[in-house]
N, C-alpha and C positions, 0 to 999 in steps of 0.2 A: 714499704721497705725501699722499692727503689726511687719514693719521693725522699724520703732520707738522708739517702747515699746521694742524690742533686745535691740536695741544701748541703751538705756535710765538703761536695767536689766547691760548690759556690763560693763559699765561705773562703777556700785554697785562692781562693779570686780567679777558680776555670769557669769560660762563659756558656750558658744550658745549650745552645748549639752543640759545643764541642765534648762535652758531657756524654750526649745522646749522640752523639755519631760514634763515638767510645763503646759505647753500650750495644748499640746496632751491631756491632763488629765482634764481637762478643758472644750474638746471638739474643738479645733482649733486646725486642723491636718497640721503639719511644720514642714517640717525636717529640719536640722541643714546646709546640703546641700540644699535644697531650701534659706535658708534667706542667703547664701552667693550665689546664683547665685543672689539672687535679689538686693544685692549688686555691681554686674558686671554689671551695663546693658549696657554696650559694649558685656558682650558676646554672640556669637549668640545662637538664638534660636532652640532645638532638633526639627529634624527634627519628632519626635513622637509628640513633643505638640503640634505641627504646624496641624499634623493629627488629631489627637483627637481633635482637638478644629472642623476643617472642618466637622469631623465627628459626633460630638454634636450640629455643626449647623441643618446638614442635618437632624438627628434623629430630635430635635427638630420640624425642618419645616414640618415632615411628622405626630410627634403623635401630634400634636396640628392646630386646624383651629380654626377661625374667622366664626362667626355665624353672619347674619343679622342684627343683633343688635349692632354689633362690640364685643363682647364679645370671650373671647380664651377659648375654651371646647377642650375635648380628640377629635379627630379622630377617624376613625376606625382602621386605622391602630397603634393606640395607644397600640391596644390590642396584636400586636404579644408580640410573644418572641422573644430570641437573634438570634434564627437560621432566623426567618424567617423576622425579622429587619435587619440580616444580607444581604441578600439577595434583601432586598425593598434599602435598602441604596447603594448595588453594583450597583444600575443601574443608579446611580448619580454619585458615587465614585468607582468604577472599583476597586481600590486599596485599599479600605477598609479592614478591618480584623476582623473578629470575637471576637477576644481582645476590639479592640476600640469601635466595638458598643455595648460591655457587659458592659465595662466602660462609655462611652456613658449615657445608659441605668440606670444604678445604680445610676448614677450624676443626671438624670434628675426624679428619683424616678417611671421609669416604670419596670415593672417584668414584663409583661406579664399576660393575663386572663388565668387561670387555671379551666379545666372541672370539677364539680363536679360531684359524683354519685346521681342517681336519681334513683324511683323504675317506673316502668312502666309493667302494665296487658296489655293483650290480652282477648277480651271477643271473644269466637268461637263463629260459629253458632251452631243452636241446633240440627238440623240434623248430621252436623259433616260428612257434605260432601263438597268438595272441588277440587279444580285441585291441580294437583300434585305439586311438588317442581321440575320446572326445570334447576335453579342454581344451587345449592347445593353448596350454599359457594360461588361458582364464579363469584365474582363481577367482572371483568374483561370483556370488550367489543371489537370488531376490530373495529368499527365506529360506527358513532352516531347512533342514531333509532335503535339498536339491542337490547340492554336491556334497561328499564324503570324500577324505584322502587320507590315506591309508601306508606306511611303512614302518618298518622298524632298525633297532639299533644295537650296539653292541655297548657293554657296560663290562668293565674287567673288573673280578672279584679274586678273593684268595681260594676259591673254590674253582676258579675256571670263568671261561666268560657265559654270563646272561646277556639272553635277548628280552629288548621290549619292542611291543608295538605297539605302536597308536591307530585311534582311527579321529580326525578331527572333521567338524562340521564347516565346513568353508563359511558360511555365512557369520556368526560371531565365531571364530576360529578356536571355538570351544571344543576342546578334547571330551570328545560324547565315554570312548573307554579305552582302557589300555590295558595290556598283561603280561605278564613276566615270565620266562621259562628257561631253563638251562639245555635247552635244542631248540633249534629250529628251522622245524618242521612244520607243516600244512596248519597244525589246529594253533601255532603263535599267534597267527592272522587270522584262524576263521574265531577263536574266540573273545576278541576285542569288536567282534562284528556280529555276535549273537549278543555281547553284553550291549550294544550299542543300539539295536533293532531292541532288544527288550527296554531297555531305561528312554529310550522314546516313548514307548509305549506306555510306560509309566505314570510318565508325564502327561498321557491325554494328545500327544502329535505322536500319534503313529505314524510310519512308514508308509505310502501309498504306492504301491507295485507299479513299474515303469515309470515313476518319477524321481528317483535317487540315482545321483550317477554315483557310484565305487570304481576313485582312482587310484591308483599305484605305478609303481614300476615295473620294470618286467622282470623283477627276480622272481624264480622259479616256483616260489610258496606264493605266491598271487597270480600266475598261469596256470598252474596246477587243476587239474582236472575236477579235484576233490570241492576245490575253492569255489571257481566258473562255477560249478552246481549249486553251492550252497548260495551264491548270490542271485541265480535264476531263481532257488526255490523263495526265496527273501522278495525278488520282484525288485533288484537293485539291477541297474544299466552298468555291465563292465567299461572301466576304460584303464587304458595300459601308454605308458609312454615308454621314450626310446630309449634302450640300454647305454650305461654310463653318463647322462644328460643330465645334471639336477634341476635346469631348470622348468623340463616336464612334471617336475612334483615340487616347484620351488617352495610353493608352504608348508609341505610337509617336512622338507629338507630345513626349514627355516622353524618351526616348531620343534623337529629334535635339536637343533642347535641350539636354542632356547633351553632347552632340558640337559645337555651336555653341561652348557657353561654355567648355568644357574641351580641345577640339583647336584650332577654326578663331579663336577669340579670342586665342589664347595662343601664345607661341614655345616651348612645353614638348615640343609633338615637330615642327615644323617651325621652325627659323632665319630670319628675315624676313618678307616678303610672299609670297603666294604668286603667280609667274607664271607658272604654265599648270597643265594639268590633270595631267601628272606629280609638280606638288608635293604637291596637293591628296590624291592617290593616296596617297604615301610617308608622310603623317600621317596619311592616314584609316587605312591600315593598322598604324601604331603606336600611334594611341589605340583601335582595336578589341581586337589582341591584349592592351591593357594595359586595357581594358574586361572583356575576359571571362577573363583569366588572374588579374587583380589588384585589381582595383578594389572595395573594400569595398561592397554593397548595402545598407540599411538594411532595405531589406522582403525582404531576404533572411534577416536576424537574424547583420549585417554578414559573410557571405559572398559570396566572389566566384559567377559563374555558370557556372562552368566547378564548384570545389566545389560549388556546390549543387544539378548535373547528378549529381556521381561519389557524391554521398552515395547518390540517386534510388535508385541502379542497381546499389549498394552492397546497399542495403536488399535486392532483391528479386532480387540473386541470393546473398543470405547462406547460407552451410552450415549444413544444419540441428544444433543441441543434439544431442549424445547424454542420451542418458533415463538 
């Protein structure tokens, strides 16, 4: 159609420059070399478009699924950005390039979810007694079970606000459990920490008494009395950092913001609003499993945490070489 409308302007004796700069302004982007390659179609095809186009399929097949109903919604992984599109698309297309899936990306109208800032308190207890801080910054672990970090968050519903809490494994930053409740009170947190100590266990890596440190903040449902017990009887080392500070739990505080801007902002795994603490549930549970099964890590060296568990474990139960 719009090689037509050239030949049709040509003809008038307007020159294909001036044509296409018409056009541009217009809103129909054409270059002047575009409408004379589309006039060769003998000549062959760049071997870039040929790419781009491969690599627009693939972008496409991964930010877009088919829902039950037949209907095409975002994905989750709709939400990277270009590094980490880059990186989901290398494992289809090896020869990809970061160019092509920026372009990609802009053609298909994804940017990526961007975190917003949020204010979040800390309410201490009122003794103002607590275990020490024995990270101090050091979110870094040599294997699973060694550090634990532990908080939770608010989620507004039409029912009132839900709490959730996490308890994540600092070593692949894998959310061990998590749970949902409309109060919160002592068992938000002790029960994300009974499911987390059991699904180890599960798995064959139990918990080794005096080797796990459980960290949190100093709000009042993780100094609690109730809590400190259940983590002695567990054989988990408390640690508490200082009130109002995010960056004493910086992963923690950086995992729920992860959760905010990519489950609770979005309709990628819950449909509408959410009104009660069963919605809240059935997303938190579909952006965890697709947190730790899928979801590319940067400071993992874009591996999920579920792979960057089985590599671990991999490693150190390898068969030895024959000599």
């Amino acid at each position: 159609m719009i090689i037509a409308f050239v030949d049709e302007m040509r003809d008038q004796g307007f020159a294909v420059e001036s044509i296409c700069r018409v056009l541009r302004e217009q809103g129909c982007q054409v270059a002047a070399r575009t409408y004379r390659a589309w006039r060769q179609p003998t000549r062959p095809v760049a071997e870039r478009t040929i790419s781009d186009a491969l690599v627009m399929d693939t972008v496409r097949d991964l930010a877009w699924t088919t829902d039950a109903q037949g209907r095409r919604r975002l994905s989750p992984e709709g939400l990277y950005g270009r590094r980490k599109m880059t990186a989901l698309v290398r494992r289809r297309l090896p020869s990809a390039t970061p160019g092509s899936v920026d372009r990609a990306m802009r053609a298909l109208g994804l940017s990526g979810i961007r975190r917003s800032k949020g204010v979040r308190t800390t309410i201490p207890a009122k003794d103002g007694r607590r275990a020490r801080d024995l990270l101090d910054r050091n979110f870094t672990a040599a294997a699973p079970n060694c550090t634990w970090v532990m908080d939770f968050t608010y989620v507004r519903a039409w029912s009132g606000w839900v709490y959730v809490a996490f308890v994540v494994d600092v070593f692949a930053q894998r959310i061990m459990a998590w749970h949902a409740a409309s109060t919160k009170d002592v068992d938000l947190v002790m029960t994300p920490i009974r499911m987390a100590t059991w699904q180890r266990e599960r798995e064959g890596h139990p918990v080794q008494p005096g080797q796990l440190i459980g960290h949190a903040d100093a709000g009042s449902q993780y100094t609690a009395v109730k809590f400190t017990e259940h983590l002695d009887l567990e054989g988990i080392r408390p640690s508490i950092g200082s009130v109002g500070d995010a960056y004493d739990n910086a992963l923690m505080e950086c995992v729920i913001g992860l959760y905010k801007n990519e489950c609770v902002r979005t309709t990628v795994f819950h449909d509408g609003p959410y009104r009660s603490v069963h919605d809240v549930e059935y997303a938190t549970a579909g952006w965890v499993d697709w947190y730790n099964q899928r979801r590319l890590h940067s400071s993992l060296g874009y591996l999920t945490p579920a792979e960057f568990e089985h590599a671990h474990y991999a490693a150190l139960n390898r068969e030895p070489e024959p000599v």
